[in-house]
Backbone as a printed PyTorch tensor [residue, N CA C, xyz], in Angstrom:
tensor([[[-57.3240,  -5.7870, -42.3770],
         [-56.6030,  -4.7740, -43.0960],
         [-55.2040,  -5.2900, -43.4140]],

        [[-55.0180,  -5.6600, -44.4360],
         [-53.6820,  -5.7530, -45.2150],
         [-52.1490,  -4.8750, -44.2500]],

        [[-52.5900,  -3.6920, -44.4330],
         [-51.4170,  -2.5510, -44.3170],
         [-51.1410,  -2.5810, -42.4810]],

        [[-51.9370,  -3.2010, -41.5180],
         [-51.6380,  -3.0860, -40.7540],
         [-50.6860,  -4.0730, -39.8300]],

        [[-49.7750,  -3.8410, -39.4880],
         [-48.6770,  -4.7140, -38.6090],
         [-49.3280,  -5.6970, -37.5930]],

        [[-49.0970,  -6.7510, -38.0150],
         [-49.2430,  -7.9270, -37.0050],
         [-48.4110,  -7.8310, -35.7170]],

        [[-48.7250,  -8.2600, -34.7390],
         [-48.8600,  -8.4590, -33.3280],
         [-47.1720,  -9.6190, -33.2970]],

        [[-47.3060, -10.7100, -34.4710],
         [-46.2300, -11.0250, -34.4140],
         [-45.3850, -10.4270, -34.5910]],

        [[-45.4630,  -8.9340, -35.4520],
         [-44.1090,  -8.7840, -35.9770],
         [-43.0210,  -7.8590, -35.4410]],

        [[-42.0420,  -8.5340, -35.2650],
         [-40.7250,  -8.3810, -34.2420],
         [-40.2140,  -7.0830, -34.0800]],

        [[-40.5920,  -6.1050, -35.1980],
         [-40.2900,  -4.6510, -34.7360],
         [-41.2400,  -3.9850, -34.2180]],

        [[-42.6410,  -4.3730, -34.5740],
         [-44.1570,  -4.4280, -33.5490],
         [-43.7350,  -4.3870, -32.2270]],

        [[-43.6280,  -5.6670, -32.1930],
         [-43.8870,  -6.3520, -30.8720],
         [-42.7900,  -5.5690, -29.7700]],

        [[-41.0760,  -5.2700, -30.5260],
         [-39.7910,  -4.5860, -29.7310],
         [-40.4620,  -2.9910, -29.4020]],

        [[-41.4680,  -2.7730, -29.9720],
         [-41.6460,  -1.2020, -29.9860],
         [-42.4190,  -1.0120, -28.4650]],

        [[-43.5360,  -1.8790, -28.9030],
         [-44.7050,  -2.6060, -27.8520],
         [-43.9450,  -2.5410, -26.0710]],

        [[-42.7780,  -3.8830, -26.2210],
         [-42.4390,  -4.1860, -25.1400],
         [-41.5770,  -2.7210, -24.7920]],

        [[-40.5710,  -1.6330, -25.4200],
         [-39.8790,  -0.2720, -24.9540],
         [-41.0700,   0.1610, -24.5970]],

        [[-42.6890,   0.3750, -25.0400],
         [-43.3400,   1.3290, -24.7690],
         [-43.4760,   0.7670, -23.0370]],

        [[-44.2660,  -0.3710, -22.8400],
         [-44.4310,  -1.2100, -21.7560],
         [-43.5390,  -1.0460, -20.6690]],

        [[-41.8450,  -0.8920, -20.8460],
         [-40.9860,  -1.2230, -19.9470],
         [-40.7970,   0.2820, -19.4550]],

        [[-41.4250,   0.9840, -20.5260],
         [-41.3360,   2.4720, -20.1150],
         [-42.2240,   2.8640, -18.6090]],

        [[-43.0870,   2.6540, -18.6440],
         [-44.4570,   2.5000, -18.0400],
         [-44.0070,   1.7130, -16.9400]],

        [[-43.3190,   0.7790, -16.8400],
         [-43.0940,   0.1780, -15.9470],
         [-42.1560,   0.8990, -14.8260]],

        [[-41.2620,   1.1760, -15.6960],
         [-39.9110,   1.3780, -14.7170],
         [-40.8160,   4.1260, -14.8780]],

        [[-41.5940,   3.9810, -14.9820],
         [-42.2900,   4.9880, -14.6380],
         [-42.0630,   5.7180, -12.7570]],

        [[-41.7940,   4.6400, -12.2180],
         [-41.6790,   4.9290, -10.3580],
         [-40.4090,   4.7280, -10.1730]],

        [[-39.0790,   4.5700, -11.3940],
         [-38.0880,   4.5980, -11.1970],
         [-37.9480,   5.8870, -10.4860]],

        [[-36.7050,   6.7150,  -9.3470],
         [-36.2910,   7.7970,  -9.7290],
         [-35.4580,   8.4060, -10.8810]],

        [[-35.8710,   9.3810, -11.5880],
         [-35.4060,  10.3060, -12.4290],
         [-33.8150,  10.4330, -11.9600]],

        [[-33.9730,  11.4370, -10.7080],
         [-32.2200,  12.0540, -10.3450],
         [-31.8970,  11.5260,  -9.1500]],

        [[-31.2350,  10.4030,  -9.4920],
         [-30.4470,  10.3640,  -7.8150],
         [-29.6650,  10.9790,  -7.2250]],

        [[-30.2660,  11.4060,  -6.1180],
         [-29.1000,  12.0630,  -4.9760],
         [-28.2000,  11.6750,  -4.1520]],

        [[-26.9990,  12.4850,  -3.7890],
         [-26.1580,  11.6190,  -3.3200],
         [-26.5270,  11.4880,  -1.7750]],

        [[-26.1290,  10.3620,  -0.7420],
         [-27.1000,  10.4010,   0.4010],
         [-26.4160,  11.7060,   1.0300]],

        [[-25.3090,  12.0590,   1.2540],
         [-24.9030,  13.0330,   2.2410],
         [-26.1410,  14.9950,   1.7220]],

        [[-26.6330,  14.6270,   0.3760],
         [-27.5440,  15.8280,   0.2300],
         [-28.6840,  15.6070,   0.1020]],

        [[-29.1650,  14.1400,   0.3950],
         [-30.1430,  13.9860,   0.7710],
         [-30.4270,  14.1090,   2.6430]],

        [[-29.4560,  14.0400,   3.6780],
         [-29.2290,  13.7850,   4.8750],
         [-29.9520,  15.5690,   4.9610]],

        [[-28.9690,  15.7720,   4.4750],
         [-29.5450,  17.8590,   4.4570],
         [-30.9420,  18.3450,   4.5610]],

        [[-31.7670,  17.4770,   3.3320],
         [-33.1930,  17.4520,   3.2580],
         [-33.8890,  17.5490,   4.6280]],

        [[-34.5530,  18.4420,   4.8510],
         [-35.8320,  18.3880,   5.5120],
         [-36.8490,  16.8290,   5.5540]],

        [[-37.3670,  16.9000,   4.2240],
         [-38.0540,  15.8260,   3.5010],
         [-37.2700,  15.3410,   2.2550]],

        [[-36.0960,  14.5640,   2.4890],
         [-35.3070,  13.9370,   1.6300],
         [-36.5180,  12.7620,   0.4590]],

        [[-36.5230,  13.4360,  -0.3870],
         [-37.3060,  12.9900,  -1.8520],
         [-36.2630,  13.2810,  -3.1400]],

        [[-37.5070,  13.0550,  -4.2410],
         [-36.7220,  13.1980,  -5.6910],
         [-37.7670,  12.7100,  -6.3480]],

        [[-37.4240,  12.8560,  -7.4990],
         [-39.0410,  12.9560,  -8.4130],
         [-38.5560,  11.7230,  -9.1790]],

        [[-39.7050,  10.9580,  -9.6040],
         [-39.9760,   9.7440, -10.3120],
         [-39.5370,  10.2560, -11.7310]],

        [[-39.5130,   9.4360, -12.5450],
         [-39.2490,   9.6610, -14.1230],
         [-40.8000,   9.4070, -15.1770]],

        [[-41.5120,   9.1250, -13.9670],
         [-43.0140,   9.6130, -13.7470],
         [-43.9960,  10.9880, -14.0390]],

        [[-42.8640,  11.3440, -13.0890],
         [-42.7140,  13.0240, -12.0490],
         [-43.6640,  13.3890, -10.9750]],

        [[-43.6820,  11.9290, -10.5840],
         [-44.5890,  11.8850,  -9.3290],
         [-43.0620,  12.0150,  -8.1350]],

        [[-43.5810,  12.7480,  -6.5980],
         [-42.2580,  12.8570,  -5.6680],
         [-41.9350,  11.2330,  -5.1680]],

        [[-41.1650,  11.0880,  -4.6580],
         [-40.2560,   9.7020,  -4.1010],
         [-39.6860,  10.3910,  -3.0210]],

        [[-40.8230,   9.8890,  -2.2320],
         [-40.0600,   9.9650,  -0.3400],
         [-38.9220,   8.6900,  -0.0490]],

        [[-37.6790,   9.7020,   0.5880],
         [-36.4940,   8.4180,   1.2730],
         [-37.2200,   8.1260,   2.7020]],

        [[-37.1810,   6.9490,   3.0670],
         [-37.2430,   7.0110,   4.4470],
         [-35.9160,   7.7020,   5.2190]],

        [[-36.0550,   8.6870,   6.0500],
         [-35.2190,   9.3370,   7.2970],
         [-34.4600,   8.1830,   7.9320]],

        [[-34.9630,   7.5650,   8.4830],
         [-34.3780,   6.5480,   9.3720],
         [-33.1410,   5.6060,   8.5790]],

        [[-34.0020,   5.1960,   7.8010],
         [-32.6680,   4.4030,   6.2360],
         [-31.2610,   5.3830,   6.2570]],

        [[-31.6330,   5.9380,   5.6920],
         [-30.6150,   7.3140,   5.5590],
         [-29.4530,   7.2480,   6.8820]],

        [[-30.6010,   7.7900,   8.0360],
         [-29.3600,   7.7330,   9.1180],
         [-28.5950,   6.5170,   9.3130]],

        [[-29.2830,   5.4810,   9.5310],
         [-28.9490,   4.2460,   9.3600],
         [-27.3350,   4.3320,   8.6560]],

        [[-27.8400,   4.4330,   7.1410],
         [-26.7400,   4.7020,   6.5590],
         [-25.9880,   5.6080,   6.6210]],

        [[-25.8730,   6.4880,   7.1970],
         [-25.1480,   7.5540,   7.7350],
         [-24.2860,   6.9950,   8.6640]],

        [[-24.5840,   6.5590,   9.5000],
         [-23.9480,   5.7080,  10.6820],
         [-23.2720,   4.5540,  10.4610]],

        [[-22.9780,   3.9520,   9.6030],
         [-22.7780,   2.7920,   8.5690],
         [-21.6590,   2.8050,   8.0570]],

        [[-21.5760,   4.2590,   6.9600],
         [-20.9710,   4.3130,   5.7400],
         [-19.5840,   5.5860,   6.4260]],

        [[-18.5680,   4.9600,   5.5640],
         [-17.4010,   6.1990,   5.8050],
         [-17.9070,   7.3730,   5.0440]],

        [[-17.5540,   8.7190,   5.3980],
         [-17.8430,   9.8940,   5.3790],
         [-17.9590,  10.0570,   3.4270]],

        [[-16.4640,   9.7500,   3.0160],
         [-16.3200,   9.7290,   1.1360],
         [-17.0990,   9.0710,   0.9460]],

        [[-17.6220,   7.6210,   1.2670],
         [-18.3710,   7.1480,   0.5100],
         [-20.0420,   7.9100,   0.6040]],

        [[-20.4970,   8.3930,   1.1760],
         [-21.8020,   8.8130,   1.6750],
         [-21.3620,  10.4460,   0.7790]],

        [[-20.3680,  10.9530,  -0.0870],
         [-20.3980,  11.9690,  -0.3880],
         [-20.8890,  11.4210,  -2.2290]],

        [[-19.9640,  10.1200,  -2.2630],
         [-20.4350,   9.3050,  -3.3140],
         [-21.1270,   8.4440,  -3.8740]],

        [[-22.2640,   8.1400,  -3.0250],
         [-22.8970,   7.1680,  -3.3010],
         [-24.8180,   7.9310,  -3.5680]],

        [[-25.1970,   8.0150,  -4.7000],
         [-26.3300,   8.1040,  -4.9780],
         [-27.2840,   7.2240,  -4.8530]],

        [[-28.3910,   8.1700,  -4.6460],
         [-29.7210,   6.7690,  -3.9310],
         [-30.5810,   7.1390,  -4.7950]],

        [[-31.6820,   6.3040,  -5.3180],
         [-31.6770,   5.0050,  -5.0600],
         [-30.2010,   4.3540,  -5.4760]],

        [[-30.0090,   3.0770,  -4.7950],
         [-29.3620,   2.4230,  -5.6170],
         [-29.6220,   1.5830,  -6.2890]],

        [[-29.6530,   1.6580,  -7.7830],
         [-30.2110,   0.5560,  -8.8440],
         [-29.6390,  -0.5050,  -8.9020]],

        [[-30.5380,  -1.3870,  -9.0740],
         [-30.5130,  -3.0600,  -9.3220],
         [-30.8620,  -3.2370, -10.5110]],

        [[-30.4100,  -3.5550, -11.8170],
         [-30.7810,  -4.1350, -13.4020],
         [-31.5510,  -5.3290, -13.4880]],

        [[-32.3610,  -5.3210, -14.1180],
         [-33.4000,  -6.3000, -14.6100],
         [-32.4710,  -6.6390, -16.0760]],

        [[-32.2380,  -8.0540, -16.1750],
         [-31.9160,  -8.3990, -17.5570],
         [-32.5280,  -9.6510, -17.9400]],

        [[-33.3900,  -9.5510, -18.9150],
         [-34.0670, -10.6300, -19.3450],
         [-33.2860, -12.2710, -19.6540]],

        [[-32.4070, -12.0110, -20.0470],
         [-31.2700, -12.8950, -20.2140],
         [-30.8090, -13.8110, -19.0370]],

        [[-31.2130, -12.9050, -18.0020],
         [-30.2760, -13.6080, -16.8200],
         [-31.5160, -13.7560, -15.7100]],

        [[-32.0560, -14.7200, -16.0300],
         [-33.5170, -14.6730, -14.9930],
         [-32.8850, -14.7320, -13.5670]],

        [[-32.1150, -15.1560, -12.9810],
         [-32.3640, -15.2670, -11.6510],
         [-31.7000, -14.5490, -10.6240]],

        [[-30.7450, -13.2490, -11.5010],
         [-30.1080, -12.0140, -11.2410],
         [-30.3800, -10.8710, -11.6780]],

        [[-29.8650,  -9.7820, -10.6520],
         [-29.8140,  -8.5080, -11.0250],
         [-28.5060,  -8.0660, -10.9460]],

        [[-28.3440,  -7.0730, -11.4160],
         [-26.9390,  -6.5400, -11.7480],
         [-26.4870,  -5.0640, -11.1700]],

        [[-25.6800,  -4.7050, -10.2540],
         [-25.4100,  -3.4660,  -9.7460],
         [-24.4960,  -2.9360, -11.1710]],

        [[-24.6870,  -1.6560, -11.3060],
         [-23.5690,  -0.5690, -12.6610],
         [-23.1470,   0.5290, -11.8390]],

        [[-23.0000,   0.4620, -10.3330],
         [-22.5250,   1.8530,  -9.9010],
         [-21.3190,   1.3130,  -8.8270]],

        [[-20.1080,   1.6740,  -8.8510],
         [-18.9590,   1.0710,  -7.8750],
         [-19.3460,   1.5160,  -6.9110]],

        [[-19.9780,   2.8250,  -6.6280],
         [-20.4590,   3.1080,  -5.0550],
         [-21.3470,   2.5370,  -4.2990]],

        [[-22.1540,   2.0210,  -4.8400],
         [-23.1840,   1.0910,  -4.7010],
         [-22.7470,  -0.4700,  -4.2770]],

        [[-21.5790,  -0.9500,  -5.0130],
         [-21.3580,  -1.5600,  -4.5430],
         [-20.5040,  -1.7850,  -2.9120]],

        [[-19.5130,  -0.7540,  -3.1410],
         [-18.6830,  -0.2400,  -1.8040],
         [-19.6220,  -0.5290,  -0.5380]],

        [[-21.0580,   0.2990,  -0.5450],
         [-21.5040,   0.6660,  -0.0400],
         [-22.4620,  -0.9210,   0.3710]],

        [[-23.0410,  -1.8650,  -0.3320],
         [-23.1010,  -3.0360,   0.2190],
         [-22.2430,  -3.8120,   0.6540]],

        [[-21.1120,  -3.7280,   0.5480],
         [-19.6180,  -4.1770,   1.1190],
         [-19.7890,  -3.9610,   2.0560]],

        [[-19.8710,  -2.6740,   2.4680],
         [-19.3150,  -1.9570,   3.9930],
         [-20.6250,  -2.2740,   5.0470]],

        [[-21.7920,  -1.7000,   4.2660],
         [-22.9960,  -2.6590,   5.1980],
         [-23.1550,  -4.3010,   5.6000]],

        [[-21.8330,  -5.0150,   5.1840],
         [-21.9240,  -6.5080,   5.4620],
         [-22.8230,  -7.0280,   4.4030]],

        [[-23.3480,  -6.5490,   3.6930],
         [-24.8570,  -7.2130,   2.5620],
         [-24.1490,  -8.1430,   1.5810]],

        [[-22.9480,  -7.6810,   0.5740],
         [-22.3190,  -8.4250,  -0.2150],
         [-20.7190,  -8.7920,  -0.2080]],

        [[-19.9450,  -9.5680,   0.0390],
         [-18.7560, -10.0680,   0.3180],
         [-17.6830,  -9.2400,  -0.3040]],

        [[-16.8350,  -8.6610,   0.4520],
         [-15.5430,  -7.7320,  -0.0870],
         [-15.1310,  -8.3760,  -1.3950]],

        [[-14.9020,  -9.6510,  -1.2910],
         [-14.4280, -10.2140,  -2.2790],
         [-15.1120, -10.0830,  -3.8850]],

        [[-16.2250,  -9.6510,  -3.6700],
         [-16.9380,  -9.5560,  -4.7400],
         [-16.3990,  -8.4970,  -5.3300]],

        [[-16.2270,  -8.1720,  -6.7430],
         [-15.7740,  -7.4520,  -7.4570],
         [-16.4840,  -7.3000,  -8.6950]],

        [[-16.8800,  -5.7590,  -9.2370],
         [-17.1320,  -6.1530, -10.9440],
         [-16.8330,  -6.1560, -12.0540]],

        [[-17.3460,  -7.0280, -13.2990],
         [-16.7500,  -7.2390, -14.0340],
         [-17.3080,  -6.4920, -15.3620]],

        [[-16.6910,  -6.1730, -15.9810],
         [-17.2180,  -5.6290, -17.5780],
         [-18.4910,  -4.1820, -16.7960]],

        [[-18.1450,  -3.4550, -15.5630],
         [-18.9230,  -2.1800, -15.1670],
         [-20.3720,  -3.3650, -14.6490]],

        [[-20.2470,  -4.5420, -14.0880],
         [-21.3390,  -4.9640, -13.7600],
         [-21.4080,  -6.5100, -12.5410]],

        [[-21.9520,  -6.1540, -11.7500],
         [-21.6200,  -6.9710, -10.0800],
         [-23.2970,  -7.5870, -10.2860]],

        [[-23.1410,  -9.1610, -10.4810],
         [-24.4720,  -9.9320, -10.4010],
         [-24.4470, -10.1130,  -9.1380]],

        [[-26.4050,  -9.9490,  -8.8290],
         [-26.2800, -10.3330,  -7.1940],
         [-27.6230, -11.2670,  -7.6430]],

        [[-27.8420, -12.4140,  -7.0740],
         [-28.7730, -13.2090,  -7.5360],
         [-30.0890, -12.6820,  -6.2150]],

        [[-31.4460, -12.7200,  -7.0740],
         [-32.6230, -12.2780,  -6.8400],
         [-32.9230, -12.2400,  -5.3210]],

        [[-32.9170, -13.4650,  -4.8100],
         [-33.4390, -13.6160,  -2.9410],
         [-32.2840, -12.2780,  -2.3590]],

        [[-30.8690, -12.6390,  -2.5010],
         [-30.0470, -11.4000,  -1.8920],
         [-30.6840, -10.5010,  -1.8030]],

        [[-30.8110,  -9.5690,  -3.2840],
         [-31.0500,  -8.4450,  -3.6390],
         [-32.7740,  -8.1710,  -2.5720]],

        [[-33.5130,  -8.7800,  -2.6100],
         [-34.7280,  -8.4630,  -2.0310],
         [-34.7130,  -8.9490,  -0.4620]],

        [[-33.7970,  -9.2780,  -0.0670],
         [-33.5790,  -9.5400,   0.9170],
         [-32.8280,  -7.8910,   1.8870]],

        [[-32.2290,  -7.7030,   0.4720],
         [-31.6980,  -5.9770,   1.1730],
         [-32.2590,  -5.0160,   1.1060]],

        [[-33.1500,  -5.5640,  -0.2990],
         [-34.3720,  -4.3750,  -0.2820],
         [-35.0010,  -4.0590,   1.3520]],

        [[-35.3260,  -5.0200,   1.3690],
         [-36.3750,  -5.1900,   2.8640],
         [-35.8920,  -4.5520,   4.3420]],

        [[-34.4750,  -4.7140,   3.8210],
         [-33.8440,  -4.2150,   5.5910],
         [-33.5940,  -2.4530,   4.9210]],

        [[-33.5180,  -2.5550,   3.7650],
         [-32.9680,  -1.0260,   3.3630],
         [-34.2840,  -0.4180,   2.7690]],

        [[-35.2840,  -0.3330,   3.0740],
         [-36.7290,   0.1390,   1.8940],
         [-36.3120,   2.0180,   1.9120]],

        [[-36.4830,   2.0450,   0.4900],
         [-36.6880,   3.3610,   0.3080],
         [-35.3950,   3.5300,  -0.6670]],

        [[-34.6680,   2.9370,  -0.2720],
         [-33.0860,   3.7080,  -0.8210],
         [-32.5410,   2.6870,  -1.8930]],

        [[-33.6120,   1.7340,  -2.2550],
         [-32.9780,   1.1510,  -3.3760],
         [-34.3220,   0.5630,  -4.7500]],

        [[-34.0250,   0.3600,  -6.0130],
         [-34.8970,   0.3250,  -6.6200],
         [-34.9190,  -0.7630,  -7.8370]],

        [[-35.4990,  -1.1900,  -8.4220],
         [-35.2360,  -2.0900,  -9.4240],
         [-35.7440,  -1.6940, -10.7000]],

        [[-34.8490,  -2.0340, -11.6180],
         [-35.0360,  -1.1380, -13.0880],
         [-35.3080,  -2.2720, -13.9090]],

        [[-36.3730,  -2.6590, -14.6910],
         [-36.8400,  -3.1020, -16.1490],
         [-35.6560,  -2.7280, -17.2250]],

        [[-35.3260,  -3.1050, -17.6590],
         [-34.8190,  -2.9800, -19.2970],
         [-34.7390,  -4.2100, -20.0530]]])
């Protein structure tokens, strides 16, 4: 068929990969909460952008409760996102200053670190390396 769009073609294909990354990042959470109203929770959750629920682990939480100064735990929303950028294969990128504070203060990323242009690269092993000690309370986003 003549009239129909090839597979090569670049506004095809950009439509293709938004539909895809949609789908992907699907188990993102929707609304992050901040941890001190998630601590409140009974069953501290939040709904996917899915709209399937997203259990926090309890224990994480306290963890971080015990961790974090009182302001920051009033400011810091969970998950905390990690950026996927195609550009930059072997990093992810924090966009939230509380987020970062808040790996500061847990010892995870060096005071000295600072961000630049609203954006703190943390290269891949780190980042999944904190995933692992922190599961539940942090997430990684496709775009």
């Amino acid at each position: 068929m003549p009239d129909r769009p090839s597979a090569s073609d670049e506004p095809t294909f950009l439509r293709w990969m938004r539909l895809e990354l949609g789908r992907i990042n699907d188990g993102v959470v929707a609304e992050r909460k901040r941890l001190s109203l998630l601590l409140r929770e009974e069953h501290p959750s939040s709904v996917t952008k899915g709209g399937d629920r997203y259990d926090f682990d309890r224990g994480v939480l306290l963890r971080l409760e015990q961790a974090l100064p009182a302001e920051l735990q009033r400011r810091l929303r969970l998950p905390i996102l990690f950026y996927f950028d195609s550009t930059v294969p072997d990093s992810f990128f924090l966009a939230d200053e509380a987020a970062v504070q808040a790996l500061q203060s847990l010892g995870e990323i060096s005071t000295l670190r600072e961000m630049q242009g609203g954006r703190l690269w943390i290269a891949k092993p780190i980042v999944y390396a904190v995933m692992s000690r922190y599961p539940t309370v942090m997430q990684i986003v496709m775009g």
